[in-house]
N, C-alpha and C positions, 0 to 999 in steps of 0.2 A: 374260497375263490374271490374273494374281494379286496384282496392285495392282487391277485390277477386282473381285475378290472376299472375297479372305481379306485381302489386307494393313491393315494397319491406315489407312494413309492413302486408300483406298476409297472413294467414296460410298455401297456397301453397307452397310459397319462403324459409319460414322459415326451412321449411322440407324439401326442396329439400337443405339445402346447409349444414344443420349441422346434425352432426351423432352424435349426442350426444339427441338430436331433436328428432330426425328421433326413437332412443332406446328408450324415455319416451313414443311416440305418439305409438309404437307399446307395450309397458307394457301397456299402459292404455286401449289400445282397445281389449286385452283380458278380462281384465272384464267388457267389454262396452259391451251392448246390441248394437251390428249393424246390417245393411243391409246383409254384407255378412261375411259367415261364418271365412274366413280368412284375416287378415291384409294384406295390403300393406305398404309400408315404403317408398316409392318413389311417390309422386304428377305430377311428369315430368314437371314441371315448368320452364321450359328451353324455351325462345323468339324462339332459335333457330331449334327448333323440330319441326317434320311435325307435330303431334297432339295436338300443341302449346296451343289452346283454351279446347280443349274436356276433355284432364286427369286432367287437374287442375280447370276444374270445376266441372267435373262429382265425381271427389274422395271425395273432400269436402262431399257434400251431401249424400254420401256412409256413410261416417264417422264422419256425423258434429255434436255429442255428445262425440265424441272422441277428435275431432280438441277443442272443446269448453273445456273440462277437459283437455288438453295439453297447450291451451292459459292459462290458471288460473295456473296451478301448475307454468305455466315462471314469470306470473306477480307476484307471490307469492317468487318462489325461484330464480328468475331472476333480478341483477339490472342494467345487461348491457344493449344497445340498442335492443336484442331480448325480456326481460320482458315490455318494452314502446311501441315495434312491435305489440305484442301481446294483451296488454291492447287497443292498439288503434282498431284493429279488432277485438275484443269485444263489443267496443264504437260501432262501425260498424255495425256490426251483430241486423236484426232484422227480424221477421218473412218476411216480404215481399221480406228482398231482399234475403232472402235463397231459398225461391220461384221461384223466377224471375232467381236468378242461375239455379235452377234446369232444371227451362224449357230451358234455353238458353243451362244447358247441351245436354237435348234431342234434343234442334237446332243443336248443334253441332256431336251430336253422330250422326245422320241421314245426314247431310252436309260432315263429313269425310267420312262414306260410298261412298258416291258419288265419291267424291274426289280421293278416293284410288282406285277406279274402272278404272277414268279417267288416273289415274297416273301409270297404267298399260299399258307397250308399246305396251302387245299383245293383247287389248284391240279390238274389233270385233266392228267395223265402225258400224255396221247395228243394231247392240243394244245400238245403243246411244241415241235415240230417247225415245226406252223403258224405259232405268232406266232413263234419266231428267223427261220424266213421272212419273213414280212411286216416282219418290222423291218427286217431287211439291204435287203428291197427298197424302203423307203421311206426307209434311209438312202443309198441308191445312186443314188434317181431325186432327191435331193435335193441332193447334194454330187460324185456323177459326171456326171451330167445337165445340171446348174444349173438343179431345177426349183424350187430355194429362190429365186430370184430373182423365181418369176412366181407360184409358188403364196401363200397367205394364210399368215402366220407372223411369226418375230419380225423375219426377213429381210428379207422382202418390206416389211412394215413400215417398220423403219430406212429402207430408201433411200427410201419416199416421206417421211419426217422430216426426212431429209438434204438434200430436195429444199425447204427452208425454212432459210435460212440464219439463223446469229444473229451475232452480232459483240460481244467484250468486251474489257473493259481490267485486263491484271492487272500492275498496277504502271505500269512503261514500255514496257510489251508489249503490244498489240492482236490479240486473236487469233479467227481468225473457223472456226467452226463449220457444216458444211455449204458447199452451191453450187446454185444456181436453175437448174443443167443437170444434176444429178445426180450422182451417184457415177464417175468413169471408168472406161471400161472394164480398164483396166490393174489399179486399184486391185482391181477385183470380182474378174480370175481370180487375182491373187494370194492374195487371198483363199479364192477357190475349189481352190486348190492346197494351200493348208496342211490346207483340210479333207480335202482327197484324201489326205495324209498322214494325217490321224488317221481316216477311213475304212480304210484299211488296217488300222492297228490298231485298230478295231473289229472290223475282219473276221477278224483274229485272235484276238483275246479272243474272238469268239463260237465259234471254231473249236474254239479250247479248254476255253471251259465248256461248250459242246451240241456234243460230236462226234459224227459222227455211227454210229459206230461202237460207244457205249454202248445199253445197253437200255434206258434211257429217251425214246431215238428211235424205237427198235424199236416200241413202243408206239404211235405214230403209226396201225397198221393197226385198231387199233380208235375211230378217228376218227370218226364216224360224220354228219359235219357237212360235211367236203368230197372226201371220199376220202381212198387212200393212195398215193402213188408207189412202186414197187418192192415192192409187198407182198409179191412171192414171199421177196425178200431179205430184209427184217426179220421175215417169219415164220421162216425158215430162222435167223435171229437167236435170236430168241423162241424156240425149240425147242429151240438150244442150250447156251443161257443154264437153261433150264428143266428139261435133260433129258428132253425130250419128242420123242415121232414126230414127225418132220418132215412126211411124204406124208400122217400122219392130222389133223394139225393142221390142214394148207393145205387139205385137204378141208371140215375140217368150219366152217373159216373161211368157206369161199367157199359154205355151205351157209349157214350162221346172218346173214352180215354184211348179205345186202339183205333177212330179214326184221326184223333190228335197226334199220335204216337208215328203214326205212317204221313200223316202230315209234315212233320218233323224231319222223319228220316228223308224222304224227298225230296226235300227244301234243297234249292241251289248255294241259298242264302250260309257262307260259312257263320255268319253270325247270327242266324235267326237261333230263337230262345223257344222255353216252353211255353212263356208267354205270347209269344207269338202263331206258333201252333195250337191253341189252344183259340184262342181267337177267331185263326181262320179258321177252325174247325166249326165253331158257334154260328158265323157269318155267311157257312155252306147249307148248315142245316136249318136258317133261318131264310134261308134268299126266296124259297118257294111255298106255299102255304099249306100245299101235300106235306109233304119232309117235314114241316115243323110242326104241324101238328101230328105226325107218326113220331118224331123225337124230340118230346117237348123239353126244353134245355130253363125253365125259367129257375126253379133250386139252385140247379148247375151253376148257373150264372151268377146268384145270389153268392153263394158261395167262393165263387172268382174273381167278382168284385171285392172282395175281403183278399184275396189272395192276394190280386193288383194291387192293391193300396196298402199293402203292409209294409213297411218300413223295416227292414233287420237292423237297421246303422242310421244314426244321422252326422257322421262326421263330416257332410259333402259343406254343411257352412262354413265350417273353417278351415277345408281343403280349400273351398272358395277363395276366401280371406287368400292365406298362405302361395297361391296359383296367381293370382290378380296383382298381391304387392312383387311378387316375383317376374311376370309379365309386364306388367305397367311400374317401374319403377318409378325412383325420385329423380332420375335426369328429367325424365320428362312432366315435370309437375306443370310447367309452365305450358303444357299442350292446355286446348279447349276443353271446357266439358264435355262437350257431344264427341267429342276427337277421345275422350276416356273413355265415355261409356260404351261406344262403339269399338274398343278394341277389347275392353275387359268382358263386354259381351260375345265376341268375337270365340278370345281366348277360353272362356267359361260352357259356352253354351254350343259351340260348333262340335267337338266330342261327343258331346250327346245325344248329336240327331243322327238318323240313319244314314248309312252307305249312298242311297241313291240320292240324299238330298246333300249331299255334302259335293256333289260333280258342278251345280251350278254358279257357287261363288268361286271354282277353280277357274272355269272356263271363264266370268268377267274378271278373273286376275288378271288372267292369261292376257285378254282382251286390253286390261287398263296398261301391264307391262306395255304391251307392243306401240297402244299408243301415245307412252309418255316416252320411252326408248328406244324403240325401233325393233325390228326380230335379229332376234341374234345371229348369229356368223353360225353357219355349220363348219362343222373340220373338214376341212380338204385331207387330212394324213390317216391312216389307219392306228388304231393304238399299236404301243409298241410289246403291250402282251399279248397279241393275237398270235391263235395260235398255238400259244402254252396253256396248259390242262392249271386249274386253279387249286390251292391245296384246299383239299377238305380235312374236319375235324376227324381227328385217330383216337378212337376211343381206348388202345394201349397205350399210346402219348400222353406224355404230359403235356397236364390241361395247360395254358395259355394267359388264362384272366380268370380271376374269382370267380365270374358269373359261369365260367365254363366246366367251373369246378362243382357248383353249387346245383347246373342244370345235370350234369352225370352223379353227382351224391343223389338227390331227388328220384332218379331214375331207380339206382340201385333199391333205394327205400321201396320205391313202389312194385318193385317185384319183391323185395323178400315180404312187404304186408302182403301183395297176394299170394303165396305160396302157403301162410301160416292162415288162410279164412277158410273161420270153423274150428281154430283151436288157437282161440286167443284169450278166453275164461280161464286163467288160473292163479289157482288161489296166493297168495304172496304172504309168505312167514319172512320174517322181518325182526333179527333180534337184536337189541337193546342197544350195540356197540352203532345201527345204523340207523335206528326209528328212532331219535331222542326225543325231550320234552318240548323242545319248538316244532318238531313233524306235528305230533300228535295237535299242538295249540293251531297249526294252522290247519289240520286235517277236523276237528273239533267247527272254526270258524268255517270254511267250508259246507258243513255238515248244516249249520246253521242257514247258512244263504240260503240251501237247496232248502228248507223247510218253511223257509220265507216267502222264496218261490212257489212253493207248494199253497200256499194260504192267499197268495196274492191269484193266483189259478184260481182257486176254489171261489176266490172275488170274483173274476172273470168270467165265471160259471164253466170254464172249460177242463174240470175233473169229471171223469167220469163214476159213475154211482160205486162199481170197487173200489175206486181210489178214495174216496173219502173216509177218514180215518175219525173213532170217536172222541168228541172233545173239538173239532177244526173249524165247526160253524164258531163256537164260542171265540175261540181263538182268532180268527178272522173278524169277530167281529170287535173284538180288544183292540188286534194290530189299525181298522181302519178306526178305531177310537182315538186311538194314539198317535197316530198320521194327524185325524183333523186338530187335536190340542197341538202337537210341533206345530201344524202349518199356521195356528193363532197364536202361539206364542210367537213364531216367526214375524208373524204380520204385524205383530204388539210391537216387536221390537224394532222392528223398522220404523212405524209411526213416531216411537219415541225419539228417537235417533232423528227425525227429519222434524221432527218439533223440535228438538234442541239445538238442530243448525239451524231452524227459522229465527225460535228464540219467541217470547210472547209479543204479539201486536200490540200496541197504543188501545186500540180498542179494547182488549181483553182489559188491559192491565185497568181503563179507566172503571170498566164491570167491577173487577176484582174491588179496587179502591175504592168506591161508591161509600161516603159517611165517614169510613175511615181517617186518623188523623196522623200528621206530619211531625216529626221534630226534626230542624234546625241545626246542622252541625256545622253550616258556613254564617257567612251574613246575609241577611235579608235584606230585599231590594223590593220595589216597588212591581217590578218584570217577574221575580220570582216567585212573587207571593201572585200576584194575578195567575197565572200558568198555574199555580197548585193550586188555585179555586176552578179553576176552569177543569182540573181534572177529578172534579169533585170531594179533596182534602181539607179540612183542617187544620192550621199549625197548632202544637199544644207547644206548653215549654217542660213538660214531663216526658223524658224518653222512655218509661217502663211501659206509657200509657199510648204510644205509639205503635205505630204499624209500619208505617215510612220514614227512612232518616235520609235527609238530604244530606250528601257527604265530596269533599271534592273530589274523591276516590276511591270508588266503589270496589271492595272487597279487600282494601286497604287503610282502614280507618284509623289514623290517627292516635283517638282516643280510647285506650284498651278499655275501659269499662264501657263506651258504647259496642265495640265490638263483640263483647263479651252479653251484654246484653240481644243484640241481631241473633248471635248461634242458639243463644238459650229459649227466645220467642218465635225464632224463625219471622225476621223481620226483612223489609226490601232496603237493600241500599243504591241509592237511587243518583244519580251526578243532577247539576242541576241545569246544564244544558238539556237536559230530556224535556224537562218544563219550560225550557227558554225557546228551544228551538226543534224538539220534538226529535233528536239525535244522540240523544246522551245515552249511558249504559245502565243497564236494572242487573242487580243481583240479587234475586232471592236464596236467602239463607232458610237451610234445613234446620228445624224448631228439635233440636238435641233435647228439649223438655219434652217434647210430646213422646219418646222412644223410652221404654220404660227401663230403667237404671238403677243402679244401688252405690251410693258411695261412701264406698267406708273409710275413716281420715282416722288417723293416728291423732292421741289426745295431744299430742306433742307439736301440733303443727296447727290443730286446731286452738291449740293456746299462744301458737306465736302469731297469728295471722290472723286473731277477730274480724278487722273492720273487712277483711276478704270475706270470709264466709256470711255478715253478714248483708253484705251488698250480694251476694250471689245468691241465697236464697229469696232478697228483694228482689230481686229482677228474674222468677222461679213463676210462670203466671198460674193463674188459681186451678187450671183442670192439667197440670205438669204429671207428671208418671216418675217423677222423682222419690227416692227413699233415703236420706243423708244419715247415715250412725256414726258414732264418737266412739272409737274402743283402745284399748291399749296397744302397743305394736306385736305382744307374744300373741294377742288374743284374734290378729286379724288374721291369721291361718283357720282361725277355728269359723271365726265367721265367716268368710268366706266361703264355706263348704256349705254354709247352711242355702246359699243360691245357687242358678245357674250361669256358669264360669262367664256367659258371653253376655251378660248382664251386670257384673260386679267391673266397678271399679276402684279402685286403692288409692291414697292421696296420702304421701307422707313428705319428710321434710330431704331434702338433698342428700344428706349425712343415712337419711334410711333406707336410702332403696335397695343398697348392696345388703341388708341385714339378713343376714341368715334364718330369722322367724318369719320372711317374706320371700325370700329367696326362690325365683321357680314359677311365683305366681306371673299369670298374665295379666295386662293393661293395669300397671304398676305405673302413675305418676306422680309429678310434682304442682306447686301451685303455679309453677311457670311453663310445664308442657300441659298442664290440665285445660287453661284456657284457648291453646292451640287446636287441640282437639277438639274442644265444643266447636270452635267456628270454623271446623276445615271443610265442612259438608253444604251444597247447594244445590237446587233446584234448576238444573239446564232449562226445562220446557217453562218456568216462569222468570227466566230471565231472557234477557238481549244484549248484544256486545254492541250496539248504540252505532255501530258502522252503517245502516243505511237507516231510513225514514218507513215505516210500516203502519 
């Protein structure tokens, strides 16, 4: 399905990027017999959109007599890369897998639901149970069942589409589209199998994000819209989780819940919540000091308050965000501050409060209207539809608008899930042409989540004494082992990272250098040499014997034997405006001698290069981790093997490195990449890029 939606040659992509596209595909579906009575012009084929999967599959098959006469007229009048796009999702296109779209749209139209419910932060803890419910059972009466074949949807749909044949020519190829007998029965359970497969893994994904064994379930018993299954259990949950009486909880539960419950139904309020009945129920039995000592609610409450403050979602900060830059745009940047805050709080926080308190900033609207502009004209005329009866929606009719489609699909789904509750448990055999080895690897990770969940619970303390499995305390207490090492090696890595953009202070470094001595790799001035006493330095006129080389160019030196000398001692190279003007750059070099190494050089390179080797072992300081051998070039395979590989390095002459008795080995060099490599490595947190004053 991902040349049906993401790939580039798509008819989803196609239409989403080009407006020239987007003009033909809407000319042509006015005289196309479609699904619904009005075009769209936009697929929303965008990776990065919440409904990423759903518009650009469900649109297709709204429109695929439309998308199929928009492919033909590009490969016809098209010879750029979108007429090749096009021909190829054509080659594509074939009854089954418009099929297998469709249903996977209905998976997805039913899956966003869900989604968007979740994705809501004011989302009510206690109906979480209910809709994973109803999901699972309208994904099961839909794809176990096969009631996507008879209920109203994108399913149902396609095959009566398919039931209209078309026929076209692409190239020397005639390829026909649809059959006047319908879809075969073969074709449909093949179809209906692979959804069985991703059914499964739905049913695990859901297992794993809502188990049911967290308190977020548990919460279910204050539902007050359809009841709760096993309430003894999830209050035995809830008590745990909460540290509360268990016996005075479930008491004072099953005391408050059917006056909350008739609270509820009474309510004028179409929007009061359980939370809200729940509330007033508390606030009835507290008002008198009879009644609340005859129904003492203090557990209850205990308990409620955890309810209230539980959190399902927190995506409301970046709905925030995303609501505020869309409300307050960039025309208006040039407004006040207090002129922003007061509209993006406006925009933000007025939704959120109740019905009755939202009637007082209408009425000073209403107020400020009339007296910045006067009260408006009433009409003197009668409308000119009075009179005439209004059409209402015909639910034989064709639907009108997507959303008119998606609220009667919806509809359908929720009768055939209630029609199949109570025989939605069955078992799914799944053979090998449908369950492949990606099912299984994401059906496997899955499986892991839930177990993760399960141990993160047993942290929580909210399993109950069955549920604890042997071996889970240990296990739990491994996983929060392994949480706090990530979360301090996280923390490590950060510090390091923010010490290397600091870069070391003036004051560290003059600690550091305390005694320590200088060599000279410019000229010496009176200004220069002062500065490097005053940082507590030495000049020597021995560079081995140094610790600091003053250089015009730090990390850039000049002279290769000083440079060569800095990698091997891990020495600073220092500019000398640091000491003039307290702005200059430090680089310290990583000491390649202290890292323990083995170098084995060919006798043949060792005899052309003396005065190298040995100034290199001179400038090698006394506690090095260095091991230098001399052997022949057949014999350096052999040695080699006597260490370990990430510790040996080779050193032959130009002429040898392709030779065949070396051939294969790693960190193989020369006497002119060898000294690269000592000095390519540096210390960030004791150096400075000399850019400000510290």
């Amino acid at each position: 399905m991902k040349i049906s939606v993401f790939e580039a040659q798509g008819i989803a992509k196609l239409l989403q990027f080009s407006e020239e596209i987007k003009r033909i595909f809407v000319e042509i579906t006015t005289s196309t017999d479609t699904v619904l009575k009005r075009a769209v012009s936009n697929f929303r084929a965008a990776a990065h959109r919440f409904e990423s999967h759903a518009k650009p599959l469900g649109r297709p098959c709204l429109y695929i007599h439309a998308c199929i006469r928009t492919a033909l007229r590009l490969t016809k009048t098209r010879s750029d890369a979108s007429g090749q796009k096009a021909k190829a999702w054509l080659l594509w296109l074939s009854e089954e897998r418009a099929l297998l779209a469709a249903m996977l749209a209905d998976a997805a139209d039913s899956s966003i639901r869900l989604t968007r419910l979740m994705d809501t932060e004011s989302v009510d803890p206690a109906m979480l149970c209910r809709e994973v419910s109803l999901y699972m059972s309208s994904v099961k009466a839909l794809f176990l069942h096969g009631a996507c074949f008879t209920e109203f949807g994108f399913t149902s749909t396609m095959l009566e589409t398919l039931k209209t044949p078309i026929v076209f020519q692409l190239g020397s190829e005639t390829k026909s589209f649809g059959d006047s007998s319908g879809v075969p029965e073969e074709i449909k359970q093949r179809c209906l199998a692979r959804m069985q497969a991703w059914l499964k893994l739905a049913e695990a994904a859901v297992a794993a994000e809502f188990p049911s064994f967290e308190i977020a379930q548990a919460f279910d018993v204050f539902d007050l819209s359809g009841g709760s299954h096993n309430a003894d259990e999830k209050l035995q949950r809830v008590a745990k989780a909460c540290n509360l009486d268990e016996q005075a909880l479930k008491a004072q539960w099953r005391d408050v819940f059917p006056r909350a419950e008739r609270l509820l139904k009474q309510s004028t309020d179409v929007n009061a919540k359980n939370k809200d009945a729940w509330a007033l129920a508390l606030d009835r039995l507290c008002q008198h000091h009879y009644t609340k000592g005859q129904h003492p609610v203090e557990i209850l409450r205990e308990a409620l308050i955890q309810y209230f403050s539980f959190g399902a979602s927190s995506s409301g900060v970046e709905q925030s965000f995303s609501k505020s830059q869309w409300g307050f745009g960039t025309r208006r940047n040039s407004a006040l501050h207090s002129t922003e805050e007061f509209s993006v709080k406006a925009l933000l926080d007025l939704p959120t409060v109740a019905a009755s308190q939202k009637d007082w900033p209408i009425r000073l609207a209403r107020l400020t209207w009339v007296s910045c502009f006067g009260q408006s004209r009433s009409s003197t005329a009668e409308r000119v539809d009075k009179g005439s009866k209004r059409k209402t929606e015909d639910e034989e009719a064709k639907p009108a608008t997507e959303a008119v489609f998606l609220r009667k699909r919806r509809r359908g789904e929720a009768l055939a899930a209630g029609r199949m509750e109570g025989n939605s448990d069955v078992a799914l055999d799944l053979h090998e042409q449908v369950w492949t080895q990606k099912h299984q690897k994401e059906l496997e990770f899955q499986q892991r989540k839930r177990k993760m969940r399960k141990l993160q619970a047993l942290s929580e303390n909210s399993l109950l004494q069955r549920e604890i499995e042997d071996g889970m305390q240990q296990e739990s207490e491994a996983c929060h082992k392994n949480m706090i090492q990530r979360e301090t090696a996280r923390r490590t890595k950060e510090k390091k990272m923010l010490r290397a953009e600091k870069g070391c202070s003036r004051a560290d470094l003059k600690a550091a250098w305390g005694g320590k001595k200088v060599y000279l790799a410019v000229p010496a001035n009176m200004h220069l040499v002062q500065g490097i006493s005053d940082m507590g330095l030495a000049v020597t006129n021995q560079a081995s014997a140094a610790t600091v080389i003053v250089c015009s160019k730090p990390g850039h030196m000049q002279d290769p034997r000083l440079r060569l000398l800095a990698g091997l001692q891990g020495c600073y190279e220092v500019a000398p405006s640091f000491f003039l003007t307290g702005q200059g750059a430090v680089l310290k070099r990583r000491a390649a001698a202290a890292i323990k190494r083995v170098l084995i050089v060919s006798k043949a390179c060792a005899k052309k290069c003396p005065k190298f080797w040995r100034f290199l072992r001179s400038c090698l300081p006394e506690n090095h981790k260095w091991t230098m051998a001399k052997t022949a070039l057949s014999a350096i395979r052999a040695a080699h093997g006597r260490f370990p590989k990430k510790n040996v390095w080779v050193v032959v002459l130009p002429g040898q490195r392709n030779h065949q008795d070396i051939r294969g080995l790693p960190n193989v060099f020369t006497m002119r990449s060898l000294p690269k490599r000592i000095c390519n490595g540096f210390d960030p947190g004791l150096s400075r890029s000399g850019s400000a004053l510290t």
